[in-house]
ZAMARGU-4260 file (C-alpha; in steps of 0.2 Angstrom, whole numbers, plus 5000, padded with zeros to 4 digits):
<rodrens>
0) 5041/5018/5140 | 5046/5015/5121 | 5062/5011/5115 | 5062/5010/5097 | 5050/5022/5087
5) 5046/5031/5068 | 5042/5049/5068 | 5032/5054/5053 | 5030/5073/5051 | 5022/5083/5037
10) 5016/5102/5039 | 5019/5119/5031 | 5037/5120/5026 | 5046/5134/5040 | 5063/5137/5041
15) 5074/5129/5055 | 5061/5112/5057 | 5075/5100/5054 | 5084/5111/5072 | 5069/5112/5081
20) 5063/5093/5078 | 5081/5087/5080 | 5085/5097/5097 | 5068/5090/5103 | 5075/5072/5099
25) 5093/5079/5109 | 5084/5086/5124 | 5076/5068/5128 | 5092/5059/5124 | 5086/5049/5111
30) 5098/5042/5094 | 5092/5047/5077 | 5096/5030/5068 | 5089/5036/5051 | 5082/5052/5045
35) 5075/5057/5028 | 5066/5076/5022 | 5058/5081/5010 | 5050/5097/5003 | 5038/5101/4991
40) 5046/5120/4986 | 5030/5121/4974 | 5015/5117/4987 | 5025/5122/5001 | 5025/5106/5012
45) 5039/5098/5022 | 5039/5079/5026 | 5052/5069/5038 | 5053/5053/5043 | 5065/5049/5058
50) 5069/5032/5068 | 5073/5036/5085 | 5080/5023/5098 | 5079/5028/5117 | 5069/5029/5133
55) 5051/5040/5131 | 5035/5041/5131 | 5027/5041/5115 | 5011/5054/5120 | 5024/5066/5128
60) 5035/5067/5114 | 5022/5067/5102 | 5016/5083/5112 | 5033/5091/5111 | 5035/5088/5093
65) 5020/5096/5090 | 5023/5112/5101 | 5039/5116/5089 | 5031/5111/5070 | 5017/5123/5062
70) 5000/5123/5069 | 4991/5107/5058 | 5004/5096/5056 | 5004/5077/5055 | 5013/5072/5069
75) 5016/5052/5071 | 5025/5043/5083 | 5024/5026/5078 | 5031/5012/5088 | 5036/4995/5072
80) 5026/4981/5075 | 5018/4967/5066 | 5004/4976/5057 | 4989/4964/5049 | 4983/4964/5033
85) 4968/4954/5023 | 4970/4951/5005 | 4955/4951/4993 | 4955/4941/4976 | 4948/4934/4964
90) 4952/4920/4950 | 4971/4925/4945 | 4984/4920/4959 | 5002/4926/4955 | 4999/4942/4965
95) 4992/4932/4980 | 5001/4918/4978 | 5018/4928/4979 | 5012/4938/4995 | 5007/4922/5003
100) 5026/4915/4997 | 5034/4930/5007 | 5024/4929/5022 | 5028/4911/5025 | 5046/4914/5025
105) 5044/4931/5037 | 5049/4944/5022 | 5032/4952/5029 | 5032/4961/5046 | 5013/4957/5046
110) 5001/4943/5049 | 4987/4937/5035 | 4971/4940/5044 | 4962/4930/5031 | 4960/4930/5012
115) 4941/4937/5004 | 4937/4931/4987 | 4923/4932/4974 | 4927/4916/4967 | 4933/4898/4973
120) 4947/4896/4962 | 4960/4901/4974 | 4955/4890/4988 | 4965/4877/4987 | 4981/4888/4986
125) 4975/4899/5002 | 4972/4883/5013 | 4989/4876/5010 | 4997/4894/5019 | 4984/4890/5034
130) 4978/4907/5029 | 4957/4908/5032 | 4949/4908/5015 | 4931/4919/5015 | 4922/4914/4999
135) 4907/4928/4996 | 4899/4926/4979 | 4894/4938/4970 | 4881/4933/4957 | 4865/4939/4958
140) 4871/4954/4970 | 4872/4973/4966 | 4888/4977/4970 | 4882/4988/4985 | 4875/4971/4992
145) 4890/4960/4988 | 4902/4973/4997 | 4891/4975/5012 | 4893/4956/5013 | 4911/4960/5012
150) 4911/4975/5024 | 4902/4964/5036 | 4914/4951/5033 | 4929/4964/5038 | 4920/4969/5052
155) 4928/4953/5061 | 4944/4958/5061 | 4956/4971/5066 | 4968/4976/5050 | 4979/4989/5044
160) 4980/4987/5027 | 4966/4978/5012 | 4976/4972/5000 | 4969/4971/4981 | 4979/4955/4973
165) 4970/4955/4956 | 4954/4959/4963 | 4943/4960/4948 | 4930/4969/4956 | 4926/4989/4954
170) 4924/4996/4973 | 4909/5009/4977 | 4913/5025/4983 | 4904/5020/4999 | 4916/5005/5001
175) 4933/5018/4998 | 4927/5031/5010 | 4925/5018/5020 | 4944/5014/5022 | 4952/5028/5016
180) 4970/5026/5014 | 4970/5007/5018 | 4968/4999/5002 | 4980/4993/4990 | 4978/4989/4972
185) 4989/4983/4958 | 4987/4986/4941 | 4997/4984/4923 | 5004/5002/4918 | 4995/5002/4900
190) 4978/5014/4906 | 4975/5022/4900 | 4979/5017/4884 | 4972/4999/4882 | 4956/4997/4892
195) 4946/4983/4896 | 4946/4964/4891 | 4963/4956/4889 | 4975/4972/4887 | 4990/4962/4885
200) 4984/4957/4867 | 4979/4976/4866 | 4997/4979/4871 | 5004/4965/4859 | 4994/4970/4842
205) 4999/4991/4847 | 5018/4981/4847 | 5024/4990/4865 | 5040/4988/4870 | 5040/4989/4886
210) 5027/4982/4902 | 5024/4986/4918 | 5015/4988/4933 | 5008/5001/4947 | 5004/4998/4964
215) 4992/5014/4970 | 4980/5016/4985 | 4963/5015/4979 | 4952/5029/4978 | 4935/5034/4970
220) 4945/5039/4954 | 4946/5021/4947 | 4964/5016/4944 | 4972/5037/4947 | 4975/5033/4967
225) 4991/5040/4975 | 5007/5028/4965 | 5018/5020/4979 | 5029/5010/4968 | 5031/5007/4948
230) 5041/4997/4938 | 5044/4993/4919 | 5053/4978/4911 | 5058/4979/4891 | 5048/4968/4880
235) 5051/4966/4859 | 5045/4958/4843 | 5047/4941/4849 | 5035/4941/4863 | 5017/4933/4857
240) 5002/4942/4868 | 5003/4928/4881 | 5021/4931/4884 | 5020/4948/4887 | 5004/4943/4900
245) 5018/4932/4908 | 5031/4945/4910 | 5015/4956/4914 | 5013/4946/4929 | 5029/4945/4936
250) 5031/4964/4938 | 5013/4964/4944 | 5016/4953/4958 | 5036/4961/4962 | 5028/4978/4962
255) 5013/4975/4975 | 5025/4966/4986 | 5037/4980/4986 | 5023/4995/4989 | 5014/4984/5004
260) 5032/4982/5010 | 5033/5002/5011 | 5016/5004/5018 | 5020/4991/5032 | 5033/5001/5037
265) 5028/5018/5036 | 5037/5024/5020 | 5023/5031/5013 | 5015/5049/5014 | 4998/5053/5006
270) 5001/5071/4997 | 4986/5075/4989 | 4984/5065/4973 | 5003/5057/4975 | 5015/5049/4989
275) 5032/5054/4996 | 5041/5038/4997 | 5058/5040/5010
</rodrens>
């Protein structure tokens, strides 16, 4: 029997969902603790998320949600615990280095499974978390073979969640399909305007006035995956092209850390090419 449990439901808007889930969460005797909805009026959808406290089973009441939403709903009953999550990366470390930071004073409700790089460089950093460091190079390898060495590699452990911290890497559609919705990326919020090598001296020469970062899951559309969180900071005429990449990477780092944060604890829906964020 649970005590403690997040019910994610999304399915064909209807009216009266909100009474007919609610009154199945009355009938058992369980407190609502927290309870945000959502509809899509354009596509039609209807998304909820509820945390409920009380004695049940999970299966059952999954069951009896099921019975009173429309026919090919998302029902999920989810009881919290510590999820796991392995980070990939490759040569920069503020990204990494600032999820590392947050797991060693328990801002995380996950456990690091280990930490996959293409490069050495952020060895030393790793070690010094007692977090596993796998170094698989990738000279001399297609990308299809470096990622089966990879896949092979993830094959050894049981995680929720692949996080991209500045992984430099472009992922085959193979590797996506793969782990679909289970990878995490960050990126700066200039595509696509300035593609390519060094885009904050893109950024800097176009004089921008403001930076930011988007953390997204990843998906065979490079850089257009689902958006789970954003954020901007302003910038002027006195920041030089490596100032702007250091206030690039500050967002970057802030903004993955707050969308792994969501994921973690199942804030996130996938609709289509977006997310519902409660």
């Amino acid at each position: 029997m649970a005590e403690r449990a997040r019910v994610l439901i999304d399915c064909n808007d209807e009216r009266g969902l909100v009474y007919r889930i609610s009154k199945v969460f009355y009938d058992y005797g369980l407190n609502i603790d927290s309870n945000r909805e959502f509809v899509d009026k354009e596509a039609g959808k209807f998304f909820m998320r509820s945390v409920i406290t009380g004695n049940f089973d999970e299966e059952r009441l999954q069951e009896d949600l099921r019975a009173v939403v429309p026919e090919g709903a998302n029902v999920r009953v989810i009881t919290p615990r510590r999820k796991k999550i392995v980070l990939m990366a490759t040569k920069e470390s503020h990204a990494l280095g600032d999820i590392l930071i947050r797991h060693a004073d328990g801002e995380l409700e996950a456990d690091i499974e280990a930490v996959i790089a293409n490069r050495e460089v952020l060895r030393g950093l790793v070690e010094r978390f007692d977090i596993p460091f796998v170094y698989i190079p990738a000279d001399g390898l297609s990308r299809e073979e470096h990622e089966a060495k990879v896949m092979e590699e993830l094959e050894k452990y049981d995680f929720d969640v692949i996080v991209l911290a500045k992984y430099m890497r472009i992922l085959t559609p193979a590797f996506v399909a793969r782990y679909p919705g289970k990878i995490l990326n960050i990126h700066h919020s200039f595509l696509p305007a300035f593609i390519g090598a060094n885009p904050y001296k893109q950024a800097y020469e176009r004089g921008v006035k403001i930076i930011g970062a988007t953390a997204h899951f990843v998906t065979d559309d490079l850089d257009e995956g689902p958006i789970i969180a954003q954020d901007v900071i302003p910038v002027n005429h006195r920041f030089d092209w490596r100032d702007m990449q250091r206030a690039g990477r500050d967002v970057e780092k802030v903004v993955l850390s707050r969308a792994l944060n969501l994921v973690l604890n199942d804030r996130v829906f996938i609709h289509g090419n977006k997310t519902i964020v409660f």
